[in-house]
C-alpha positions in Angstrom: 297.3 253.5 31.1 296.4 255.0 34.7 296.1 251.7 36.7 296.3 252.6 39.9 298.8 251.9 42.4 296.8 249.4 44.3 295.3 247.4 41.6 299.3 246.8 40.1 300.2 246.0 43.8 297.4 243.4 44.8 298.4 241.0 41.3 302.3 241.8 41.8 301.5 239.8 44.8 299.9 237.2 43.3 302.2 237.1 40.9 304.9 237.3 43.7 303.3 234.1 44.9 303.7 232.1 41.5 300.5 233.1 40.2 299.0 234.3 36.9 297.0 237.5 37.1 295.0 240.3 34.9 292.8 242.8 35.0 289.6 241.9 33.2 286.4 242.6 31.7 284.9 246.1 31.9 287.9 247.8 33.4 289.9 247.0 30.2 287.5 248.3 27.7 287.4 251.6 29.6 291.2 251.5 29.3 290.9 251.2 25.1 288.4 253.9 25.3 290.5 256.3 27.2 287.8 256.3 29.9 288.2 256.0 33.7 286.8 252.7 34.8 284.5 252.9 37.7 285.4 249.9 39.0 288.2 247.2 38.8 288.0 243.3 38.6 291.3 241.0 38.9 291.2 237.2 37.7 293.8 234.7 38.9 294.2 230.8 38.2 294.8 230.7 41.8 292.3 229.2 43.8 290.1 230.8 46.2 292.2 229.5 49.2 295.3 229.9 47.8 294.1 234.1 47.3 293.7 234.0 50.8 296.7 233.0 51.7 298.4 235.5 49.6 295.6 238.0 51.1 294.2 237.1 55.0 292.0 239.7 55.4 290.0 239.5 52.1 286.8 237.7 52.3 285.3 234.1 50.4 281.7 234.0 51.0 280.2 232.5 48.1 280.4 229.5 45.4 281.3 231.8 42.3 285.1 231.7 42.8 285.3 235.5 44.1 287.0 236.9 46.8 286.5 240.3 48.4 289.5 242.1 49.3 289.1 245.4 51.2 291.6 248.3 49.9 291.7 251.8 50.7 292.3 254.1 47.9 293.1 257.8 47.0 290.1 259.6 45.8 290.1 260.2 41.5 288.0 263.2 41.5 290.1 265.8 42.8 287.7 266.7 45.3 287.3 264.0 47.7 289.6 264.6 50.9 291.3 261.1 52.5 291.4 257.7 51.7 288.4 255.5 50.4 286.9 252.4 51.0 286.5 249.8 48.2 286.3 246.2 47.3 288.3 244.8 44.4 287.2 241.3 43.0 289.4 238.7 43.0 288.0 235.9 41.2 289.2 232.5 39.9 289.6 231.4 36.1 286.2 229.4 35.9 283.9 227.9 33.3 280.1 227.6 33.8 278.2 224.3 32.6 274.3 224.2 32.3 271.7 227.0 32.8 268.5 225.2 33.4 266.9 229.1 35.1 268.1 230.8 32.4 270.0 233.0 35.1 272.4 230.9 37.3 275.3 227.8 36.0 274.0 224.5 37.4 277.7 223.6 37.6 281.1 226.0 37.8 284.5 224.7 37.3 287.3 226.3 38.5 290.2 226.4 35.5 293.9 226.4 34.8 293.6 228.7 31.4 292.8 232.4 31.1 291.4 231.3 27.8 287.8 229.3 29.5 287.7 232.3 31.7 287.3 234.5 28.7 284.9 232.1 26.3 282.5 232.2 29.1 281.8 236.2 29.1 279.3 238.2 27.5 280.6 240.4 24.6 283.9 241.0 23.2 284.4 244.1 24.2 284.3 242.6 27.8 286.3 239.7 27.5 289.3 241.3 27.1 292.6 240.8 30.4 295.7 242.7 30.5 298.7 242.6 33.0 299.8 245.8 34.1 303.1 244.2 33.8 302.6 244.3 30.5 300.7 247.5 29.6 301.3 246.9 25.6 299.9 243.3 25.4 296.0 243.3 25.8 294.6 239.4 25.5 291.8 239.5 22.8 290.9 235.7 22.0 287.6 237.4 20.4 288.4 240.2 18.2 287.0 243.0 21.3 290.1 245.4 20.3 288.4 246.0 16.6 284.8 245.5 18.0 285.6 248.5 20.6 287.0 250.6 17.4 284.1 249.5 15.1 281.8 250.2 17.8 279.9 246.9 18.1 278.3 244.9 20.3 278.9 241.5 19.6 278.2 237.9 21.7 281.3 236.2 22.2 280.6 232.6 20.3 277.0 231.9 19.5 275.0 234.6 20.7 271.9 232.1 21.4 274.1 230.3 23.9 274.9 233.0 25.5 271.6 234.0 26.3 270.3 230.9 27.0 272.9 231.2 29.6 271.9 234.0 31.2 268.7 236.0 29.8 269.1 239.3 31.3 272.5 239.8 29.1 269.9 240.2 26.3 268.9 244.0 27.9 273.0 244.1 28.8 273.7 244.7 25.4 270.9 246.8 24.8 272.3 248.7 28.2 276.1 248.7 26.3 275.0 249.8 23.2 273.1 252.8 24.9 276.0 253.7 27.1 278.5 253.7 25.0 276.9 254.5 21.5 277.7 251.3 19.6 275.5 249.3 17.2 274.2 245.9 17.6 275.7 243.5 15.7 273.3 242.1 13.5 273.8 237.7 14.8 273.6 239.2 18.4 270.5 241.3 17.6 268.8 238.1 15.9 269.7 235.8 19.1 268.0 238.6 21.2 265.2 239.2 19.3 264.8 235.1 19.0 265.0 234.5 22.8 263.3 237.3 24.0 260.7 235.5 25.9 262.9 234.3 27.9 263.4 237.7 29.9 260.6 236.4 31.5 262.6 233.9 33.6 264.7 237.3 35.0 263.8 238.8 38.5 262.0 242.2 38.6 265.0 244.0 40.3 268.1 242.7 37.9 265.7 244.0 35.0 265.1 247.0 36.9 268.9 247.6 37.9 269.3 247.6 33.8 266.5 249.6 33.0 267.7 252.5 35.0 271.2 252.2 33.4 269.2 252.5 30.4 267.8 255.0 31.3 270.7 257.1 32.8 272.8 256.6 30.1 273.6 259.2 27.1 271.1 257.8 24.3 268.2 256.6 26.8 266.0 256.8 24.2 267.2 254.7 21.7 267.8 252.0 24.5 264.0 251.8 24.7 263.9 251.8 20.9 266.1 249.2 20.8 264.7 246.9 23.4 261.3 247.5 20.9 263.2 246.2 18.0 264.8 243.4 19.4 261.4 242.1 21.2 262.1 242.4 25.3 259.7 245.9 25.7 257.0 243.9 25.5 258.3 241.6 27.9 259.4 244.7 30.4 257.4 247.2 29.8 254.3 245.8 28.0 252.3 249.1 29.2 254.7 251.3 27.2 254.5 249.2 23.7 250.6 249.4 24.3 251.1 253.1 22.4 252.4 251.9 19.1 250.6 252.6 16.3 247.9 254.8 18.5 247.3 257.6 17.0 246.5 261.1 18.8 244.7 264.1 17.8 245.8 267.1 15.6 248.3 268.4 18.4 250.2 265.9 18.3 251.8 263.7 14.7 253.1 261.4 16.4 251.8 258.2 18.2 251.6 257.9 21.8 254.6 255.2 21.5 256.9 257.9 19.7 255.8 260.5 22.1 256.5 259.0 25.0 260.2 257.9 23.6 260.3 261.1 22.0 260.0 263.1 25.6 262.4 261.0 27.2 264.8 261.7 24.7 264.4 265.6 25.1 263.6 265.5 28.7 266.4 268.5 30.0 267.1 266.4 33.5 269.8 264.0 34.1 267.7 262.3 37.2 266.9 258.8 35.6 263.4 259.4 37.8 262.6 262.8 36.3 263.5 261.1 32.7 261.8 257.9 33.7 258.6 260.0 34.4 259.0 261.8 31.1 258.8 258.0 29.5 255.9 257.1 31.1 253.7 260.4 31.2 251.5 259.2 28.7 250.7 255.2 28.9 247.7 255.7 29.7 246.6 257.4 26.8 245.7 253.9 25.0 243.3 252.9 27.7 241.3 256.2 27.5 241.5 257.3 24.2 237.9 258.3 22.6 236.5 259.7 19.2 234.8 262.8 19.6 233.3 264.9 17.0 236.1 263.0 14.8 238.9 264.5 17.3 241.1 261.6 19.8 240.3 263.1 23.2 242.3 261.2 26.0 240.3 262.6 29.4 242.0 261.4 32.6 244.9 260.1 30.7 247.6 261.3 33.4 246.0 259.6 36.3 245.7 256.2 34.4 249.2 256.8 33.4 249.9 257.6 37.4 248.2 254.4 37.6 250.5 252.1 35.7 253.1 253.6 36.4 252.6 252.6 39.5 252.1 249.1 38.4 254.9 248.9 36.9 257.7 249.9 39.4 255.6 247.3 41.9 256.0 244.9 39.3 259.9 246.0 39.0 260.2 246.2 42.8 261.4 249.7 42.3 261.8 251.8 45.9 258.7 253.4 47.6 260.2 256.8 47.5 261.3 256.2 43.7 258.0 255.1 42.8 256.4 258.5 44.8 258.6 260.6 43.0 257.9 259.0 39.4 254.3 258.7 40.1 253.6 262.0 41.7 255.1 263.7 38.4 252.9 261.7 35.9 249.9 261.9 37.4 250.7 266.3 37.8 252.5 266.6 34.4 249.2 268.1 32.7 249.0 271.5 35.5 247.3 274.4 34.1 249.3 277.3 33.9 248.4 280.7 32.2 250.1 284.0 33.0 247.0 286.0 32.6 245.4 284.0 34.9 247.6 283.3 37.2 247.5 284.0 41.1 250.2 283.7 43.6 247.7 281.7 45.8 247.1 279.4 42.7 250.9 278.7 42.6 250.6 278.1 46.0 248.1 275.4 45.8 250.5 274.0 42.8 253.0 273.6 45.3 251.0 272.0 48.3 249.7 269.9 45.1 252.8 268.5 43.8 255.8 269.1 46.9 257.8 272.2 46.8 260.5 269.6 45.9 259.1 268.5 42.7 258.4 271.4 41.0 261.5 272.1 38.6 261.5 268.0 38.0 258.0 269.2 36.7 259.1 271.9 34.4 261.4 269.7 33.3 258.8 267.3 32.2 256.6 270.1 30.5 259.4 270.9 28.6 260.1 267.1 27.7 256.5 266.9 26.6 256.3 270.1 24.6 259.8 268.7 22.6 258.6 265.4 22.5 255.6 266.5 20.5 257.7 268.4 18.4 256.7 272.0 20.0 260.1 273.6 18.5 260.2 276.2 21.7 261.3 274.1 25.1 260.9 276.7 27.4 257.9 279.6 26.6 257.0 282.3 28.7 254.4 280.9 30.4 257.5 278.3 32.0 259.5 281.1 32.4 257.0 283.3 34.3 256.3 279.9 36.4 259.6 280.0 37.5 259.7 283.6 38.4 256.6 283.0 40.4 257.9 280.2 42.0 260.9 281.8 43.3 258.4 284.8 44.0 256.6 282.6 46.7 258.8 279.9 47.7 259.0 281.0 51.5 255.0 281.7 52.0 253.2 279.1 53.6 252.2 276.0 51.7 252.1 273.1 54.6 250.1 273.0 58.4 253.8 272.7 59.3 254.4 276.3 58.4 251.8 278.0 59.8 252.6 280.7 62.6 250.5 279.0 65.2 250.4 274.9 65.3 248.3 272.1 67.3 249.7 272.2 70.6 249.0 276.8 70.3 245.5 275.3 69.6 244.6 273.1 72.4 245.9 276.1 75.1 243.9 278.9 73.6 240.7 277.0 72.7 240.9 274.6 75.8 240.1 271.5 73.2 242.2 268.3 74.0 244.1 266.4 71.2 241.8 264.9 67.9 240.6 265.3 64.5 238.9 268.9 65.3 242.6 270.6 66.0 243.3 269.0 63.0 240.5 270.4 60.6 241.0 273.7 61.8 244.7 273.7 61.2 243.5 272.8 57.7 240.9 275.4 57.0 243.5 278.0 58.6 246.3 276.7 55.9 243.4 277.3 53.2 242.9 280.8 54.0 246.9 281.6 54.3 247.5 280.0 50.9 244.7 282.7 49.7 246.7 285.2 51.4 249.6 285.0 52.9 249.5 288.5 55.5 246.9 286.6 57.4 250.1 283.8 58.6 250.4 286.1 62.0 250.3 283.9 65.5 247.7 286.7 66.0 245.1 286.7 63.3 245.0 282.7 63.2 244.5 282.5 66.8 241.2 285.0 66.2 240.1 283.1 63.3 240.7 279.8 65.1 238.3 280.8 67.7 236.0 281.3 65.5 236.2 278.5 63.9 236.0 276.5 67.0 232.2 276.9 67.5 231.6 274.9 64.1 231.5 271.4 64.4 233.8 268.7 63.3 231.6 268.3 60.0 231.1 271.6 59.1 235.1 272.0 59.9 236.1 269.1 57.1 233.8 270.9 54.7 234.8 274.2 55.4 238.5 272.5 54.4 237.3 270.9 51.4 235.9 274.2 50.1 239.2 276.7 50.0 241.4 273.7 49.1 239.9 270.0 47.9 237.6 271.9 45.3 240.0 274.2 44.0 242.1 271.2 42.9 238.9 270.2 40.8 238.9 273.3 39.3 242.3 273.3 38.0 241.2 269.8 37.2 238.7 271.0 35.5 240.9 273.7 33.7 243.2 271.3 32.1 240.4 269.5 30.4 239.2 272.4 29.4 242.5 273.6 27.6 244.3 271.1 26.9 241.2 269.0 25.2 242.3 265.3 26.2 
């Protein structure tokens, strides 16, 4: 067992000061399953006072019976250079009483026995202590030792009370059993799937912490399944459980529901945001589904999918630059792409369209949504000629920012002080480089920007619109066209 040095040395020393002391929870488990544990947590029947004594320069700021004691540790990864800065968690044997919010104990009680420490945890494959004393003595009050080998995920007690202790241990087991690959056991899948209302009662961001777990982990896609069966998606994610049972046309044989899962589950990145937009790149296909000629067409689908996607990591109080990146690749996931029509100036647009930065997140997607939909080739040659022309024009000009002549170059040669008019020239300028590149010379823009300076401000925004507003329309207009939804 590879404890390391510091973890043995902070409970010798409250041991050394008459003390009982164990690792706990997580940490253990780990241990069993010959993994590294990511982080370590120490219990103790001493008090938190009585911890600081043995330990002046940890910290007790709160009512939970934890104190924060800052170590410095060698790094595990081989690669890191120095010593780190942690926190362990010291925290005192307690018992909780009472859980009128469904989240928080209206009354903790510090305790004497490591046994009401354990009996208050989640699973049994969590409430498990060891002493490092005692490396060949695991405490197991619950039977976590043979859950961990039969790979279950069971409530320690009565699974309702548990959860009526705490509701968002509900999508915690659902987050375990994803991680780690173990099945529900069936009493703790009932108690979930008979409480499930009471997610409700959870805050946006602890139900978004465990979603992205979710959907980081190695089975992503059977976490969402699961938290279908057991009752919380359509507590969470209500616009995502919208799709079952909707059929789509003869492309697809799935149902938008499956889909969606069914591209997460395929989708080739490891970034939770790329998979998370691979799980939402079709919810809105429910709100705009329409019979034609006896065919489902879904028109617009990816911008009402953009849309609650949106609405969703508001709702989840994800960040604004996660919610940019997710949304920015659902409502793009459905770009036109076809070799023999292909430009370098169209790829261009793509990537003024989408962010030079998003683009392979968007192949990823592409390739999500082909395997989702059961396409048995990931990666055709249409994706792989996108990739060549990618590379092919990744340093031309796609941004104001990188033309050869900029605002301030403007003002001095056409003697026109700062305002909107620098601006829309800049803009018509960056729509005739994306065209063709050879004209991004300080010499040729500053002849076509004095030309362009005896139009008006009007005529400027339109000229603008023309070379690069409509062309989006007409790749707008292209995707209908071939992709019929």
């Amino acid at each position: 067992m590879n404890i390391p040095d510091y973890i043995k040395n902070i409970i010798a020393g409250l041991q050394s000061a008459g003390f009982e002391a164990y690792i706990v929870g997580g940490c253990v488990r780990d241990i069993l399953m010959e993994k590294i544990p990511k982080d370590w947590d120490i219990t103790t029947n001493a008090l938190p006072e009585q911890i600081l004594q043995v330990y002046p320069d940890a910290k007790y700021e709160n009512i939970f019976g934890t104190v924060l004691l800052p170590v410095r540790t060698t790094p595990q990864d081989g690669e890191s250079k120095g010593l780190l800065e942690d926190v362990v968690e010291i925290t005192t044997y307690r018992s909780e009483q009472g859980y009128s919010d469904r989240r928080h104990p209206d009354v903790i009680l510090f305790e004497k026995d490591l046994e009401k420490d354990l009996e208050r945890r989640d699973f049994t494959i969590n409430a498990l202590a060891l002493n490092p004393a005692e490396p060949d003595k695991i405490i197991d009050l619950f039977g976590g030792e043979k859950d961990i080998k039969k790979r279950v995920i069971r409530a320690v007690g009565e699974p309702a009370d548990r959860f009526k202790e705490d509701a968002l241990r509900m999508m915690r087991a659902v987050r375990f059993s994803a991680q780690l690959g173990f099945a529900m056991e069936p009493k703790t899948q009932r108690g979930i799937t008979k409480l499930a209302g009471s997610i409700k009662f959870v805050s946006g961001e602890r139900i978004r912490d465990e979603l992205v777990k979710i959907i980081a982990s190695k089975r992503p896609a059977e976490g969402i399944m699961s938290l279908q069966e057991c009752k919380l998606l359509q507590y969470i994610l209500p616009e995502l459980e919208q799709g079952v049972g909707v059929k789509q046309d003869r492309h697809h044989t799935t149902t938008v529901f499956v889909h969606n899962v069914g591209a997460l589950k395929f989708c080739p990145s490891e970034e939770w945001q790329v998979r998370l937009a691979a799980l939402f790149h079709d919810i809105g296909k429910p709100k705009t589904k329409k019979i034609i000629d006896g065919i489902a067409t879904f028109y617009n689908h990816e911008y009402v999918s953009a849309k609650l996607a949106e609405k969703i990591m508001n709702r989840l109080k994800f960040s604004t630059d996660d919610k940019t990146r997710v949304v920015n690749l659902v409502k793009n996931h459905m770009f036109y792409y076809n070799v023999g029509e292909v430009t370098a100036a169209s790829v261009r647009r793509l990537i003024v369209k989408v962010g030079k930065d998003n683009l392979k997140d968007l192949i990823a997607l592409r390739v999500a949504d082909r395997l989702g939909s059961g396409t048995p080739k990931a990666m055709p040659y249409k994706l792989r000629h996108l990739e060549y022309m990618l590379e092919k024009v990744q340093n031309d000009p796609v941004s104001v920012k990188m033309l050869k002549i900029n605002g301030d170059s403007l003002m001095k040669i056409l003697e026109i002080p700062a305002g909107p008019k620098i601006g829309a020239i800049l803009d018509v300028l960056l729509g005739e480089v994306l065209e063709d590149p050879e004209l991004n010379t300080a010499e040729l823009l500053e002849r076509q920007a004095r030309l362009l300076a005896g139009l008006d401000l009007e005529e400027l925004r339109a000229r603008a619109k023309a070379v690069i507003e409509e062309k989006r329309q007409e790749e707008d207009k292209e995707i209908k066209r071939h992709y019929k939804v």
